[in-house]
C-alpha positions as CSV (number, residue, x, y, z in Angstrom):
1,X,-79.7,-4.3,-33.5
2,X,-77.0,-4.7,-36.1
3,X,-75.3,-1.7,-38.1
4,X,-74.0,-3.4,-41.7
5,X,-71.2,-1.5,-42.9
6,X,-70.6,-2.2,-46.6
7,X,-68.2,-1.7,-49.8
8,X,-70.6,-2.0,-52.4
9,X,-68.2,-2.3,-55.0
10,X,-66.1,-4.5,-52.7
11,X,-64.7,-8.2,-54.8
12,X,-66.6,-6.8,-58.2
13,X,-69.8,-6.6,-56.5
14,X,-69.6,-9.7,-55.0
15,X,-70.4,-7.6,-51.3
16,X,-73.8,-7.0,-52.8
17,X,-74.8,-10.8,-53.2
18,X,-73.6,-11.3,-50.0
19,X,-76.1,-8.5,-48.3
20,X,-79.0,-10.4,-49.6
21,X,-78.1,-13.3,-48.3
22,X,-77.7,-11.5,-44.5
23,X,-80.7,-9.3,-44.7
24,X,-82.7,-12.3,-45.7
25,X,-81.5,-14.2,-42.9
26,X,-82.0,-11.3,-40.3
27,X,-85.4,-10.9,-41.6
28,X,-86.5,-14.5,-41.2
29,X,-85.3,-14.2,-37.4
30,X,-86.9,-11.0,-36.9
31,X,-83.4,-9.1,-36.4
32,X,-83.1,-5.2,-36.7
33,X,-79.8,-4.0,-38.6
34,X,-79.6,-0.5,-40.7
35,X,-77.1,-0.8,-43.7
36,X,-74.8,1.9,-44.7
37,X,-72.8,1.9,-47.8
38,X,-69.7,3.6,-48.8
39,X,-69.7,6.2,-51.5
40,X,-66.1,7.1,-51.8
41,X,-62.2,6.6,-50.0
42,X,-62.4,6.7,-46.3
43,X,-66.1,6.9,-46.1
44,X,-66.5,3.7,-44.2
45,X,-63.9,5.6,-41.6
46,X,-66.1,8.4,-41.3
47,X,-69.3,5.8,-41.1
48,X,-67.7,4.2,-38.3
49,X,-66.9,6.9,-36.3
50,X,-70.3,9.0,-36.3
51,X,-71.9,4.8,-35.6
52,X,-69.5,5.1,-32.3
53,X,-70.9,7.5,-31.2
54,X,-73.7,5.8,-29.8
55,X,-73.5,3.9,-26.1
56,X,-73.2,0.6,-27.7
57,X,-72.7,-0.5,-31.4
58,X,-72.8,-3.9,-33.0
59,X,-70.9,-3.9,-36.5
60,X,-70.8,-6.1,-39.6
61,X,-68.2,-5.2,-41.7
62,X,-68.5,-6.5,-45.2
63,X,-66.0,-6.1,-47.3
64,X,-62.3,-6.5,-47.7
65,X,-58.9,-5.9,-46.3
66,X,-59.3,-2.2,-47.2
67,X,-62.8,-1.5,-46.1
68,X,-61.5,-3.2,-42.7
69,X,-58.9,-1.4,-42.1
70,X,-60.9,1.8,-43.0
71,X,-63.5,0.7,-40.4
72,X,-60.6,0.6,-37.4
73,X,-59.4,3.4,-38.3
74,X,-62.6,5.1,-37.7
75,X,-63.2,3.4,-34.1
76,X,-63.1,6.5,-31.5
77,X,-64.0,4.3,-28.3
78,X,-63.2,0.8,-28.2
79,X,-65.4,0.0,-25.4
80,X,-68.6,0.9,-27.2
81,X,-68.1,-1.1,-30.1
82,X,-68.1,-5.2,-31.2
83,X,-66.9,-6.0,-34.7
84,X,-67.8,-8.7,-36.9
85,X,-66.5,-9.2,-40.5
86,X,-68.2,-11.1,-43.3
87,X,-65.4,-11.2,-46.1
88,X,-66.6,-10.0,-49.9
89,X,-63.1,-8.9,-51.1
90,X,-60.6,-9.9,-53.7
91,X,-58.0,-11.0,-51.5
92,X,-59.4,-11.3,-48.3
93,X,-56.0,-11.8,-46.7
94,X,-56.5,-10.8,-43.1
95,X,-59.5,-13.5,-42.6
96,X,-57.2,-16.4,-43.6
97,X,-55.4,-16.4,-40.3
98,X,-58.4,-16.1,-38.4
99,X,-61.5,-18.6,-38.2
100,X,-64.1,-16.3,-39.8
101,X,-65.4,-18.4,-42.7
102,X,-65.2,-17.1,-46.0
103,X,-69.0,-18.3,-46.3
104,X,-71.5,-15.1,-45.9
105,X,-73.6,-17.5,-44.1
106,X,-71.7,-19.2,-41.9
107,X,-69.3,-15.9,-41.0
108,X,-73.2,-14.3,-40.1
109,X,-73.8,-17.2,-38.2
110,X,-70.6,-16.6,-35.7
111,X,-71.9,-13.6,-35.5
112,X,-75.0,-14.4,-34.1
113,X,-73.6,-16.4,-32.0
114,X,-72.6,-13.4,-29.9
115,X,-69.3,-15.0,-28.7
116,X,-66.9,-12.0,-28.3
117,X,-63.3,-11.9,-28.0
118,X,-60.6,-10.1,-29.1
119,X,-58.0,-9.6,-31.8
120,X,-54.6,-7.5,-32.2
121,X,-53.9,-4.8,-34.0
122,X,-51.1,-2.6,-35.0
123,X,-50.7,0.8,-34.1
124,X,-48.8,2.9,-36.3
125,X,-48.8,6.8,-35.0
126,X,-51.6,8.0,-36.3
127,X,-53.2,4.5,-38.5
128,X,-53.6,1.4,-37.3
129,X,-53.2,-1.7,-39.2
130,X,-55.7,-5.4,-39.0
131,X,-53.3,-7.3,-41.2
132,X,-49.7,-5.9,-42.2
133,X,-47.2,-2.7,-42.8
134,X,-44.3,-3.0,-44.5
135,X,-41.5,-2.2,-47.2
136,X,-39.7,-3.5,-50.1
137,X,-40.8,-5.8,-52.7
138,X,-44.2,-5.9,-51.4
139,X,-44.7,-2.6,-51.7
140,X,-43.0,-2.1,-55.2
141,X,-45.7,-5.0,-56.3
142,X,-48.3,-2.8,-54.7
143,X,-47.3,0.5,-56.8
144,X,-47.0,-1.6,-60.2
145,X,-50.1,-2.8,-59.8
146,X,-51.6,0.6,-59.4
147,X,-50.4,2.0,-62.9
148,X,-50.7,-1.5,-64.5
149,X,-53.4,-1.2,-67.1
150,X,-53.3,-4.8,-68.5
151,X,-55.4,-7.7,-66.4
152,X,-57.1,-7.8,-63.2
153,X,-57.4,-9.1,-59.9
154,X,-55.1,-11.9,-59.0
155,X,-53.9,-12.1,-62.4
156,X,-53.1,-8.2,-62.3
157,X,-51.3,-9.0,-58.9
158,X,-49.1,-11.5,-60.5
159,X,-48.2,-9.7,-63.1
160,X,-47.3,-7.0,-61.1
161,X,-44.9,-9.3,-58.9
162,X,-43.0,-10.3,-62.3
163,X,-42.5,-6.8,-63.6
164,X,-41.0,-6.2,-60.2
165,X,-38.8,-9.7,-60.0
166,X,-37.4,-8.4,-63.8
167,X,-36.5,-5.0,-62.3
168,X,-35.7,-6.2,-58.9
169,X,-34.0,-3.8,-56.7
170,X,-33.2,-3.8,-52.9
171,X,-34.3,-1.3,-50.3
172,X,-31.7,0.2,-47.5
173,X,-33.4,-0.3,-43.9
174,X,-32.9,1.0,-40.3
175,X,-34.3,-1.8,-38.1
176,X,-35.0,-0.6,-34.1
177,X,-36.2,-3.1,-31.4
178,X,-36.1,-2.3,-28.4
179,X,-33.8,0.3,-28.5
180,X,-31.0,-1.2,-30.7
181,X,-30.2,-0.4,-34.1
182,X,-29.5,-2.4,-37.5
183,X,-28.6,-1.4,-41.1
184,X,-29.9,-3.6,-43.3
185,X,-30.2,-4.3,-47.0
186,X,-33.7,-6.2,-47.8
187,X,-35.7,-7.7,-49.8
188,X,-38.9,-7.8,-48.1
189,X,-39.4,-6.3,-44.4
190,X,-43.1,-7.3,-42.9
191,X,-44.6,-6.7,-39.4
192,X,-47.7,-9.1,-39.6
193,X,-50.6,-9.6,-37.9
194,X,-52.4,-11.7,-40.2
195,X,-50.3,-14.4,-42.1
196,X,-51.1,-13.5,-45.9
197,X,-50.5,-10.7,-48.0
198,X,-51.7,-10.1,-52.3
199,X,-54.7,-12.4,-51.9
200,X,-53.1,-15.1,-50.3
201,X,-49.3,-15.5,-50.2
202,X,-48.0,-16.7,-46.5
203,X,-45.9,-14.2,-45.5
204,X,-45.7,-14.6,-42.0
205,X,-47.2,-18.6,-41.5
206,X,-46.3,-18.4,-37.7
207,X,-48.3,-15.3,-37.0
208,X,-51.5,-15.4,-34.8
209,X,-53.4,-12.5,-34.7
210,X,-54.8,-12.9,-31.0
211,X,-51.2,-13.6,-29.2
212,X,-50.6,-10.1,-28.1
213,X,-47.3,-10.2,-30.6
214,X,-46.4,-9.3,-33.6
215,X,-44.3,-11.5,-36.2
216,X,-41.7,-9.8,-38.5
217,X,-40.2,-10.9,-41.4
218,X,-37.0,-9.8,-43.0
219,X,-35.9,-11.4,-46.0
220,X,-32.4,-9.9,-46.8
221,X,-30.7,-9.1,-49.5
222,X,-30.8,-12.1,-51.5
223,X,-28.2,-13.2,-55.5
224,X,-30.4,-12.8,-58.4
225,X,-30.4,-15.8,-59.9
226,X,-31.4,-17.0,-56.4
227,X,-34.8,-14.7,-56.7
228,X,-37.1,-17.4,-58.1
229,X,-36.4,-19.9,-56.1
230,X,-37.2,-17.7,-53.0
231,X,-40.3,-16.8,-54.8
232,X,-41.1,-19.9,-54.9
233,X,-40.4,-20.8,-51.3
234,X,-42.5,-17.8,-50.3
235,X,-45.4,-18.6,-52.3
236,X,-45.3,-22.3,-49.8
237,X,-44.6,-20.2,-46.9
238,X,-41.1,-22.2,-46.9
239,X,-39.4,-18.9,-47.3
240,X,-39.1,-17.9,-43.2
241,X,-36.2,-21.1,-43.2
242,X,-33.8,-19.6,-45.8
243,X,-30.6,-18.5,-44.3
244,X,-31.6,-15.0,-45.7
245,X,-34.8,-14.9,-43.5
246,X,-35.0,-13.4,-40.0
247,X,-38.3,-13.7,-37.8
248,X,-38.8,-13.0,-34.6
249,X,-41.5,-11.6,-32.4
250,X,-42.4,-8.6,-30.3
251,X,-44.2,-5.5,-29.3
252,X,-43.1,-2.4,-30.8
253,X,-40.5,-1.8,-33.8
254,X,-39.4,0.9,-36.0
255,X,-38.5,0.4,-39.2
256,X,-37.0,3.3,-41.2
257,X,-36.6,3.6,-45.1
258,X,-33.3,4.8,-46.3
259,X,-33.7,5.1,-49.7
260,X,-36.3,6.1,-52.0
261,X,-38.7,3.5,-51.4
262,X,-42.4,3.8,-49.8
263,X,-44.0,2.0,-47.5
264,X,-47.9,-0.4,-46.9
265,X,-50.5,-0.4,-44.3
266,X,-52.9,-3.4,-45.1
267,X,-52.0,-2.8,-48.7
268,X,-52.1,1.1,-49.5
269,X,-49.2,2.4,-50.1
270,X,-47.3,5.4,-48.6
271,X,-44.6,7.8,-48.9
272,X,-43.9,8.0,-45.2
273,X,-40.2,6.2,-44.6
274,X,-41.1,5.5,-40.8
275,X,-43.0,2.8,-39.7
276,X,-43.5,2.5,-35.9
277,X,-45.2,0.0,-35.3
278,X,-46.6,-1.1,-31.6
279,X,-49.1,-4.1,-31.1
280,X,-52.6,-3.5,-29.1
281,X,-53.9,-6.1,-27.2
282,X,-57.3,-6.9,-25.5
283,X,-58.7,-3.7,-26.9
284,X,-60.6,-4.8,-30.4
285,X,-63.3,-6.7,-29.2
286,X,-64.5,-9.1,-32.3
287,X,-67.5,-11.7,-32.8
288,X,-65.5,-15.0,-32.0
C-alpha cells in the first residue's frame, strides 16, 4: 500500500501527467496506493504528518524541491515512515545529486523495488532542509524573482540573476564551526546537501547527500569587473577553485547575517539572520 503525495500544480502541471502514468502502472500490478493532493502552502506538511500517524507508511512524493521539503517537514516519526520521490518540478535540483531518475517510470520502478536506504538532511531549529540554506546572492536572486513580473521559469530565474549581478551588493557574515568565529564579507554562503541550486546550477559539485556531512561554500567578496567571470565559473561548477572560494565539510555550522539581507531553506526565502544548521544522518529512510 502506497500513499501518493502530490503538487498538482507542481512544473505547470506537469505532476499530473506523471500520476497517470503511476496509477496506470500500479493498477496493471494490482498495487493499492490512495492519492492526496495539495490545495494550498504547507498542505503537503500537514498531509504528511496526519499519513504518519499510522504504524507504517509508504510515501511517493511527487513534486518538486518545495513540495519535498514540505513533506519532511511534516515527518513526526521517522521510524514509521519510507520516502520515495518521483520529480515533476521546475527545477528539480535536490534529485540531480542523487540517482532517482528524472523519468516517472523508472523513478516508480526504484521504488518498487523496495530497496531502502537513507539520505541526509539538514536540521535547522525548527525546519529542516533536503537540499540547501543559505545567504547572499542566491537569496537576492530568489527575492527578485518573486516580484519579477516579466518571463517564467528558468528564463524568469535568469533574469532574475542579472538584475542582481547589475545591482550587486555584498552581505556581512558571522561564520561559527565548531566553536570559532569569523567575519566575513561574501558573496554567496551555501551549506548543501544536494549539489544544485535555481534548476540546475552546481553549487556545491563535491557534495553527496548520503555521507553524513555537509559541504559549504563561501565565495567571498569578490572585484566587480571580476563578477562575470565567476558567474561563469559557477555555472561549470569551476567556481569552488577560485582563490575567493572556501569549502570544507562538517556537521553543524552557524552562520549569522549581519546586515540587512535574508536568508533560503530549499529555495524559500526568510527573514531570520540565523542559520544553524546541523546534519542528520541514518534517520530519513528513502527508496534506494
Amino acid at each position: 500500500m502506497y500513499d501518493i503525495l502530490i503538487n498538482p500544480i507542481s512544473g505547470k502541471g506537469k505532476s499530473l501527467t506523471a500520476l497517470k502514468i503511476v496509477e496506470d502502472i500500479l493498477q496493471k500490478k494490482e498495487i493499492p496506493y490512495t492519492v492526496h493532493k495539495t490545495e494550498h502552502p504547507l498542505h503537503a506538511t500537514e498531509i504528511v504528518s496526519n499519513l504518519n500517524q499510522k504504524d507504517n507508511t509508504n510515501l511517493i512524493i511527487m513534486g518538486g524541491d518545495g513540495t519535498f521539503n514540505e513533506a519532511l517537514n511534516g515527518i513526526i516519526d521517522f521510524q514509521k515512515i519510507t520516502v520515495g520521490f518521483i520529480p515533476c518540478g521546475t527545477g528539480n535540483d535536490y534529485v540531480k545529486a542523487t540517482k532517482i531518475p528524472k523519468d516517472t517510470t523508472k523513478a516508480l520502478e526504484l521504488i518498487l523495488k523496495n530497496e531502502i536506504g537513507y539520505t541526509d538532511f539538514l536540521q535547522l531549529d525548527s525546519k529542516r532542509a533536503l537540499n540547501c540554506a543559505g545567504a547572499g546572492m542566491d537569496v537576492d536572486v530568489l527575492v527578485r524573482y518573486s516580484t519579477m513580473k516579466a518571463f517564467k521559469g528558468k528564463l524568469k530565474y535568469y533574469a532574475s540573476l542579472i538584475d542582481v549581478l547589475l545591482h550587486l551588493r555584498f552581505h556581512k557574515m558571522q561564520i561559527t564551526v565548531d566553536g570559532v568565529d569569523s567575519y566575513k564579507t561574501v558573496f554567496l554562503a551555501v551549506v548543501a546537501n544536494g549539489k544544485y541550486i535555481g534548476g540546475g546550477m552546481p553549487v556545491s559539485p563535491l557534495s553527496d547527500p548520503n555521507d553524513g556531512l555537509f559541504d559549504v561554500v563561501i565565495v567571498n567578496e569578490i572585484k566587480k569587473h571580476k563578477v562575470l567571470g565567476t558567474l561563469i565559473k559557477f555555472l561549470g561548477g569551476k567556481h569552488i577553485n577560485l582563490p575567493c572560494t572556501e569549502t570544507f565539510r562538517g556537521k553543524e555550522i552557524t552562520i549569522t547575517l549581519l546586515d540587512e539581507g535574508k536568508t533560503q531553506v530549499d529555495g524559500e526565502v526568510f527573514d531570520n539572520k540565523v542559520l544553524h544548521c546541523v546534519v542528520v544522518h541514518d534517520t530519513l529512510k528513502t527508496y534506494k
